[in-house]
Steps between C-alpha positions, in 0.01 A plus 500: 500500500498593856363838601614587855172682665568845656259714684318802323193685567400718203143682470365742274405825684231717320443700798578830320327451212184420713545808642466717193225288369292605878546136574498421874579202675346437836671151684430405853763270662588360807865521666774759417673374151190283334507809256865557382564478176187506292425648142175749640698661750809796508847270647673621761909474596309315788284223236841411303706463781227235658481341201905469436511382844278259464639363160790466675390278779335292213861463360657427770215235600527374139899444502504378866240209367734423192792508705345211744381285261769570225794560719755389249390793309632861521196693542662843487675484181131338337266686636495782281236478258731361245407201233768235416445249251672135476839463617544841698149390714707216542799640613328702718389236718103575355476187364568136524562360163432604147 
């Protein structure tokens, strides 16, 4: 089996339900985006599109370092969070040998 990594960032957010239990958070940070997506705190349009951008950069990082040091492989058409098992890992270049 060969599971091709992808990039996801997924986090609980209880921020509401804080709320209408009284339940306030108080965070001090330093620098503009150490506090994006968090679960004691409302999101913003602003804290998802950080955090998209920054998965993105980590995929494109990720495939760029695959594509160096497995160039024979085609990165686009693996790297989609998709398993393949035996033969098709094979085919698909994510394996040597079975």
């Amino acid at each position: 089996m060969w599971d091709m990594p992808g990039v996801i960032s997924d986090i609980s957010n209880v921020y509401e339900r804080l709320k209408q239990e009284g339940i306030e958070f108080q965070i001090v940070t330093a620098g503009k985006y150490k506090h994006t997506l968090t679960p004691t705190k409302k999101v913003t349009k602003e804290d998802l599109a950080k955090s998209k951008e920054d998965i993105e950069d980590i995929l494109f990082l990720f495939k760029g370092f695959v594509k160096k040091n497995q160039p024979q492989l085609d990165i686009d058409s693996v790297a989609t969070v998709e398993t393949w098992f035996g033969t098709d890992a094979l085919n698909k270049g994510l394996c040597d040998e079975i």
